[in-house]
C-alpha positions in Angstrom: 3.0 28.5 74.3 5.3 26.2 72.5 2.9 24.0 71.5 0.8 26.5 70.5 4.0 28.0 68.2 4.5 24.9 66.9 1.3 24.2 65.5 1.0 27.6 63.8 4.0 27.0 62.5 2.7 23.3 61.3 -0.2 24.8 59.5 1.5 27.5 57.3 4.0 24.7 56.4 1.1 22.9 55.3 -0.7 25.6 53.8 2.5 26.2 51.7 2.9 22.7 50.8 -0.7 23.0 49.7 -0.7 26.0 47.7 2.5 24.8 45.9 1.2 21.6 45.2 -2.7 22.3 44.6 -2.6 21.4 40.8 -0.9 18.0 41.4 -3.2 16.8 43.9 -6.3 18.2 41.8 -5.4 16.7 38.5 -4.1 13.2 40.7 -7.3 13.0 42.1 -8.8 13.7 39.1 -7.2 11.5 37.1 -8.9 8.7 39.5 -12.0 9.6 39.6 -12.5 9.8 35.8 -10.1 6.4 35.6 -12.9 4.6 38.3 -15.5 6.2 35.7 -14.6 5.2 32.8 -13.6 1.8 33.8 -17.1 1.1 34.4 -18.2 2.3 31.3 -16.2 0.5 29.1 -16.8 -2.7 31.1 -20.6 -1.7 30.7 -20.1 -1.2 26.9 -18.7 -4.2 26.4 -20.7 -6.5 28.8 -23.8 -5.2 26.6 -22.2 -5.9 23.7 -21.6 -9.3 24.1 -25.2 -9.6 25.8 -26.1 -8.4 22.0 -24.2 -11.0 20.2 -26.0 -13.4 22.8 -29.3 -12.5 21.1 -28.7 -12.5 17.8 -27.2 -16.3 18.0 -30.2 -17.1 20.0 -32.6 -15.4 17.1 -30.7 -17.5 15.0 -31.2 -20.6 16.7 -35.5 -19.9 15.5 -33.9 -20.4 12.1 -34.8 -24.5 12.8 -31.5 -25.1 11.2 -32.9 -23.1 7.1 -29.5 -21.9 5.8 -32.3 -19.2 3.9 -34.3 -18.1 6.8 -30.6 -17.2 8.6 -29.5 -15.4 6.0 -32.8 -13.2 5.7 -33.2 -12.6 9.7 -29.4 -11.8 9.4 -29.9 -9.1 6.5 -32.7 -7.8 8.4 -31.3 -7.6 11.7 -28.2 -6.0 10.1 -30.3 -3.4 8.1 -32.4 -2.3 11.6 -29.6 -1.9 13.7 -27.8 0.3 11.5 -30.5 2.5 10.4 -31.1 2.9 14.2 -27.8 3.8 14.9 -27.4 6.5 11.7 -30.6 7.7 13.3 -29.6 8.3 16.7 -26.3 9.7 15.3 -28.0 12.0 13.0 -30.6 13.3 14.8 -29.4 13.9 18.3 -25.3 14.3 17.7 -23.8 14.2 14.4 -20.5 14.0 16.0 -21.0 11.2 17.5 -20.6 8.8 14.1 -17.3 7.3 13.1 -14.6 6.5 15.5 -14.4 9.7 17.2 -10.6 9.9 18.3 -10.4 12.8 15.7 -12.9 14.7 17.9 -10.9 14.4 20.8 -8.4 15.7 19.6 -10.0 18.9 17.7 -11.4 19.2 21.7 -7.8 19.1 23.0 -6.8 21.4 20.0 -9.7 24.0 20.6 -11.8 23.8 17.4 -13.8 21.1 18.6 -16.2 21.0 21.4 -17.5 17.8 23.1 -21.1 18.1 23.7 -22.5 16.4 26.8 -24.6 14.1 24.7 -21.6 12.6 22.6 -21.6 10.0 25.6 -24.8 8.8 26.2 -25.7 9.5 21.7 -22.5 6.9 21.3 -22.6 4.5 23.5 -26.2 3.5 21.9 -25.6 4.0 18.4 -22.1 1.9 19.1 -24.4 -0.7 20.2 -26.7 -0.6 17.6 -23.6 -0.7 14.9 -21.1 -2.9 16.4 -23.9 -5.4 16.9 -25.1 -4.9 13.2 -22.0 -7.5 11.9 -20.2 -4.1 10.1 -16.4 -4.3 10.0 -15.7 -1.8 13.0 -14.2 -1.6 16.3 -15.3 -0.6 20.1 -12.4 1.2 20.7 -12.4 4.3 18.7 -16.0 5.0 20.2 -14.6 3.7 23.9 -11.6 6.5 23.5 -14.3 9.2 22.8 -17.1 8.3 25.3 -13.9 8.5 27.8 -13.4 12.1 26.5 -16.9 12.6 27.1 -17.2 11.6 30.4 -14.2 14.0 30.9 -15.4 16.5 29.8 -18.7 16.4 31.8 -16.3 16.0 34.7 -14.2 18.9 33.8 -17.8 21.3 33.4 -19.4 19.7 36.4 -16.5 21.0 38.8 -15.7 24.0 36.7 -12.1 23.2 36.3 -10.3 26.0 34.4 -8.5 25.7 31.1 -4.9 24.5 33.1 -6.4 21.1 34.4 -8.7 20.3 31.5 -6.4 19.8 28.7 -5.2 17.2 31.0 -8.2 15.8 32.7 -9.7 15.2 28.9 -5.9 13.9 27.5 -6.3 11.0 30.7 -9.7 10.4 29.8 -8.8 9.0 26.4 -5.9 7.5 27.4 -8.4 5.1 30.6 -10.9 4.7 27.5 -7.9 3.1 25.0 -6.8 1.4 28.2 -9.7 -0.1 28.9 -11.0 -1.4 25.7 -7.8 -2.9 25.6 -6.9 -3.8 28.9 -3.7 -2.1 28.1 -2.7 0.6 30.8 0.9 1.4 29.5 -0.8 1.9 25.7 -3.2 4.4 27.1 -0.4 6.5 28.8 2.1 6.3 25.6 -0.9 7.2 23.2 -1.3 10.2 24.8 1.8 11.5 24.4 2.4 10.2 21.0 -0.6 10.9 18.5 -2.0 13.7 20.9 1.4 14.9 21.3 0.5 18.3 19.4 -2.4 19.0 21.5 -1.4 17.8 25.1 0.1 20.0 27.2 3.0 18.4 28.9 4.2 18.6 32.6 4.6 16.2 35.2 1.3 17.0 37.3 -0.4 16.4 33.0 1.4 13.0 32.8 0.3 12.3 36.8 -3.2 12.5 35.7 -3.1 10.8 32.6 -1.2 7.6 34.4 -3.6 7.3 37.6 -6.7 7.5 34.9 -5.2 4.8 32.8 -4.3 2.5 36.4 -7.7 3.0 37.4 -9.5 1.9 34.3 -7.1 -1.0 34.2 -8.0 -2.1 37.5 -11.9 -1.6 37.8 -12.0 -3.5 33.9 -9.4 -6.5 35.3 -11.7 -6.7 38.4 -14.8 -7.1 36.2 -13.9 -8.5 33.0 -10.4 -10.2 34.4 -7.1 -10.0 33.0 -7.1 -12.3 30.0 -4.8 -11.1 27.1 -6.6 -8.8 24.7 -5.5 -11.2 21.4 -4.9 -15.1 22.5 -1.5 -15.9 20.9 1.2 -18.0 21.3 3.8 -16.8 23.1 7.0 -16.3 21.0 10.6 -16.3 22.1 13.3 -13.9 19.9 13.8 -14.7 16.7 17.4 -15.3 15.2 19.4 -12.3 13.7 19.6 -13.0 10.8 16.1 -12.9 9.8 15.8 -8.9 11.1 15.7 -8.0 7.4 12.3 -9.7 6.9 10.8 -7.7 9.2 12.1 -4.6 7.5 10.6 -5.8 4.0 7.0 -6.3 5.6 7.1 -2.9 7.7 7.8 -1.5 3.7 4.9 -3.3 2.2 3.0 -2.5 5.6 4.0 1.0 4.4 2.1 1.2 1.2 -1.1 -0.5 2.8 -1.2 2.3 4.9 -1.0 4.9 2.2 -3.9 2.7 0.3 -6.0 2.1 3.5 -6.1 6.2 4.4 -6.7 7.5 1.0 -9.3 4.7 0.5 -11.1 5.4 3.6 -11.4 8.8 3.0 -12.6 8.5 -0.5 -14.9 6.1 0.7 -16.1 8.5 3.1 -17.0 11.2 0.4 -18.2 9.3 -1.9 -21.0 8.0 0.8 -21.6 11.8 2.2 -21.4 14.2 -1.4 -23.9 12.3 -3.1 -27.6 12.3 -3.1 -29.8 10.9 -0.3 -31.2 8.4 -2.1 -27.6 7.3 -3.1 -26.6 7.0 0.4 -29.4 5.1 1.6 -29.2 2.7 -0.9 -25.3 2.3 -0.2 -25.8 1.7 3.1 -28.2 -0.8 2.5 -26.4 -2.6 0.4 -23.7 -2.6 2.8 -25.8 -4.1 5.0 -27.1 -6.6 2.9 -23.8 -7.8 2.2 -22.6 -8.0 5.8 -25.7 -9.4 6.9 -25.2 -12.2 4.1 -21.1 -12.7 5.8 -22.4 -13.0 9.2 -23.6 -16.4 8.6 -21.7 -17.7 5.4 -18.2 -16.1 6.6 -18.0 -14.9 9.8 -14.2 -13.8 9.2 -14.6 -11.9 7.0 -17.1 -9.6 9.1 -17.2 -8.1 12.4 -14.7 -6.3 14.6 -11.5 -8.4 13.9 -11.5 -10.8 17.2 -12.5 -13.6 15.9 -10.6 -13.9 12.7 -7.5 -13.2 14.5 -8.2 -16.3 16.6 -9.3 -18.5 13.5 -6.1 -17.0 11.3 -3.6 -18.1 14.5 -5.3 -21.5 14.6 -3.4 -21.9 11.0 -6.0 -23.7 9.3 -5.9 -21.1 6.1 -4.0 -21.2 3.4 -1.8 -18.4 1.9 -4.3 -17.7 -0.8 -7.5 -17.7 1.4 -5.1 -16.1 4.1 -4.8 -12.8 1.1 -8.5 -13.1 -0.5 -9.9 -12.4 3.4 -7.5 -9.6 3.2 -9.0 -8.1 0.6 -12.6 -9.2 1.7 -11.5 -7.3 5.0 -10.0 -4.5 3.7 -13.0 -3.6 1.8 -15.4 -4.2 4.6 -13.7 -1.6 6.9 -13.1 1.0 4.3 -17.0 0.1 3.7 -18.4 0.0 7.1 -16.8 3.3 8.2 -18.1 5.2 5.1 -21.8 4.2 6.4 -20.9 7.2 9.1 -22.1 4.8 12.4 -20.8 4.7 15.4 -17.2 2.7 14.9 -13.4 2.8 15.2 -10.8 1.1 13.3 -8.2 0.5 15.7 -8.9 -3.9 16.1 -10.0 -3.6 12.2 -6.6 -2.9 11.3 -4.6 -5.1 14.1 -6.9 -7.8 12.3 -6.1 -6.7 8.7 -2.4 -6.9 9.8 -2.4 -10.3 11.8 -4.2 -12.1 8.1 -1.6 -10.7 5.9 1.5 -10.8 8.2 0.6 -14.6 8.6 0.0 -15.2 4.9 3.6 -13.7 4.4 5.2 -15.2 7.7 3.8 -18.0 5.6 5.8 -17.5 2.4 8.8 -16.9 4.4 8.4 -20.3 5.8 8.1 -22.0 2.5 10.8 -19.5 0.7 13.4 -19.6 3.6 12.7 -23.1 5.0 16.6 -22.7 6.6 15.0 -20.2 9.4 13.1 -21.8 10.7 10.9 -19.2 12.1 7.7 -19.5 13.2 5.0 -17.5 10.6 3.2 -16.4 14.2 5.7 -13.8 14.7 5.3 -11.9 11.2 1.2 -12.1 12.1 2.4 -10.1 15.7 4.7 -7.7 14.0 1.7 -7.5 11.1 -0.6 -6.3 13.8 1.6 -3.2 15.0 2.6 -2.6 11.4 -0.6 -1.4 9.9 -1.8 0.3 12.9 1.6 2.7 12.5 1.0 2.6 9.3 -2.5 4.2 9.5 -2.7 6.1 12.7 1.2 7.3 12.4 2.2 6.6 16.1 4.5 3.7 16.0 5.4 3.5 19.5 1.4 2.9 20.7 1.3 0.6 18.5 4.3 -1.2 19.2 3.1 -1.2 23.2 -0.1 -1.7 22.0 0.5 -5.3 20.3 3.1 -6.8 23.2 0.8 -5.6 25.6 -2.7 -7.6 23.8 -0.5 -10.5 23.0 2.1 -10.7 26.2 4.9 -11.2 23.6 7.6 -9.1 24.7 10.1 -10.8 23.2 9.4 -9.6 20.3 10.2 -5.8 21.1 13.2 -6.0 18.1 11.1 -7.7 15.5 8.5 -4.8 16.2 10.5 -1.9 16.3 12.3 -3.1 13.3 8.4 -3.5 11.0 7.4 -0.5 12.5 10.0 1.5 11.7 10.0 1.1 8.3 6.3 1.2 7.9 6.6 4.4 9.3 9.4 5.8 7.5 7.7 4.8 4.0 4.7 6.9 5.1 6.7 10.0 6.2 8.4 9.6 2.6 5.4 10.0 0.8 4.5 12.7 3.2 1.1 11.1 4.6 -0.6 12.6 7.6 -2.3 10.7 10.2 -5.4 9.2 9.4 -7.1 10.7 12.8 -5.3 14.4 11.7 -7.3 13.5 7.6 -10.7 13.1 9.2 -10.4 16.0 11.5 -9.7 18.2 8.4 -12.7 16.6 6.6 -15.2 17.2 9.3 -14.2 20.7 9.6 -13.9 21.0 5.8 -17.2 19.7 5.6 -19.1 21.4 8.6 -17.5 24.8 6.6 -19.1 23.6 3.2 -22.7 22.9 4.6 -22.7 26.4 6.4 -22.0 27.8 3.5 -24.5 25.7 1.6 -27.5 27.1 4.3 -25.8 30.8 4.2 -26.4 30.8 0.3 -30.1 28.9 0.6 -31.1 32.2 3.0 -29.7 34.5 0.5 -31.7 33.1 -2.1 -34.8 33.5 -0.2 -37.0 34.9 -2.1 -38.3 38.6 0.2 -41.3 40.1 -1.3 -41.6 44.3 -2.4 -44.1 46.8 -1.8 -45.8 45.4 -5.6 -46.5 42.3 -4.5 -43.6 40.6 -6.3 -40.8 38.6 -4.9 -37.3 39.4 -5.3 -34.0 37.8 -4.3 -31.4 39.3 -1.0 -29.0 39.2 -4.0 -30.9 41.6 -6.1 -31.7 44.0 -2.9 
């Protein structure tokens, strides 16, 4: 009888505890599940990828050595790829072009809606257009295929409204953690440029970590646990030099302002025209990149490589600021194309060539510092990415995380800071908050560009004429 007591009275303790604690352990265990998911599929992404890059070189190699025959398979590999992925993009989900972080976070606002296809629409048209050469990054796309997978999850199991503002917040988080192989970046972007549209609580922030562990630990157990960006490893820098990190967080600042406004004129000026004008843009676009793939590979591409060639110091301060430029161009460029692409590495890469060129100067202004130019290239990398995207702590985490300098948290606060503070002065908004306006602006202009096309129809009359709606 006493047993018996005892385990009824075990059961509705545990039925209590369970009832109590139901959301925690659904959004815990979700958060795994879609970590373990999306692990794998932004290993897979980039495993493909480089299996891509593989081919191409090995195309190349057909070339028998003809500087001319290179350059024309790379123009026409270039042109293919990309007309492949605008294709795919246009025909099955619109959506799915650009960098898609902006999506996400109309989903988590409630004016966007992920489809089910986003995922499968952008992971090939991503790569079809990372592969093309183009000036973008994997992981914008690897953030929104995350969402997407999250989102499938949260329909599949019918989780209600509380849990999947979460669910899809963690999802993004594992993606930017696993393109990045940075778990603690994933958690703090969340909270910090989806801070508007995530609901907080502590079961919310449960999820969002376990995702980010998870897709940590199945891309280290795959890809291993290299760092992101190989750098030397820094120690502090002297006092006294703080203020030079203020000055390039200022002019950090103003790039930031001229990077947004660029891309987004860019943007329009590739969509509001004619057909025929956009085709032949983005032709030449690929033309031109197809020609730097094998004449100037840093110039091109994602941003890797020149970040490894720029910290190998073999450029000068003048080459260091015209592949600044070059880049610069190429990503404002490469985005307005509409393919599948994000422009988070882009801009870490933008910000490692310029910091260098000026840790540079400093070097040969202030030779009594003696400070190594490496560190302004680090705090360059965090700087344009808060400059742009208007999260400064992400990208702070973000850059110690891909370079293991840690040391260097003052320097970066310090850059960041004041790149952020010059934005908020001239009252900028978030890049990823701009193209979210745009594609709604725009999706509102062509319905009411096909709602005036109907009421112009012409609707014939009992005399066998044709009249206009707007004359009935």
């Amino acid at each position: 009888m006493q047993t018996t007591l005892i385990s009824i009275m075990s059961n509705k303790v545990l039925d209590t505890y369970y009832k109590n604690n139901r959301h925690i352990w659904v959004l815990v265990l979700s958060g795994a599940v879609i970590g373990t998911m999306i692990g794998l599929l932004a290993t897979a992404f980039q495993l493909l990828l480089d299996f891509i890059f593989k081919i191409k070189l090995a195309l190349f190699s057909f070339s028998g050595g003809n500087l001319f025959i290179e350059i024309a398979m790379s123009i026409s590999l270039s042109i293919v790829m990309v007309l492949i992925s605008i294709f795919i993009v246009k025909k099955f989900a619109k959506e799915a072009g650009g960098s898609g972080i902006q999506e996400v976070e109309g989903a988590l606002k409630g004016c966007r809606k992920i489809r089910k296809r986003v995922m499968p629409v952008k992971f090939i048209s991503g790569l079809f257009s990372l592969g093309s050469g183009l000036s973008l990054g994997k992981e914008g796309p690897s953030i929104h295929m995350a969402a997407a997978l999250a989102q499938f999850f949260v329909d599949k199991f019918k989780l209600t409204t509380k849990y999947a503002n979460a669910v899809i917040s963690a999802g993004a988080g594992a993606g930017l953690a696993a393109a990045f192989n940075t778990p603690l970046s994933g958690i703090i972007f969340v909270i910090e440029e989806m801070n508007r549209k995530f609901r907080f609580s502590v079961s919310a922030i449960k999820c969002v970590l376990v995702a980010c562990i998870m897709s940590t630990v199945i891309s280290r157990a795959i890809m291993g646990n290299p760092p992101a960006i190989r750098v030397e490893t820094f120690s502090s820098v002297p006092q006294n030099t703080l203020w030079l990190f203020m000055v390039l967080g200022i002019i950090f600042g103003y790039f930031g302002l001229l990077f947004n406004k660029s891309l987004i004129k860019v943007a329009n000026f590739f969509s509001e025209g004619s057909k025929k004008r956009y085709w032949t843009l983005v032709i030449i676009v690929c033309i031109i990149f197809g020609i730097g793939v094998v004449l100037s590979p840093n110039a091109v591409g994602g941003g890797y490589i020149v970040i490894a060639n720029t910290l190998d110091y073999n450029l000068s301060i003048k080459m260091l600021l015209v592949l600044f430029v070059l880049r610069f161009a190429g990503v404002i460029f490469s985005y307005g194309t509409g393919v599948t692409g994000g422009i988070f590495a882009p801009m870490i890469a933008l910000g490692t060539v310029f910091g260098l060129a000026y840790g540079l100067s400093v070097a040969q202004l202030f030779p009594q510092y003696n400070i190594e130019p490496g560190v302004f290239a680090v705090a360059g990398m965090s700087a344009l990415f808060t400059a742009t995207v208007g999260a400064p702590l992400t990208g702070i985490v973000l850059v110690m995380e891909m370079t293991w300098n840690f040391h260097l948290l003052l320097p970066l606060m310090i850059t960041c800071f004041s790149a952020s503070m010059l934005t908020y002065i001239h009252h900028q908004k978030p890049i990823y908050d701009t193209l979210l306006r745009r594609t709604i602006s725009n999706e509102r202009k062509q319905q009411a560009k096909e709602k005036n096309e109907r009421n112009q129809k012409p609707t014939p009359n009992t005399s066998g004429q044709t009249i206009s709606k707007e004359e009935i």
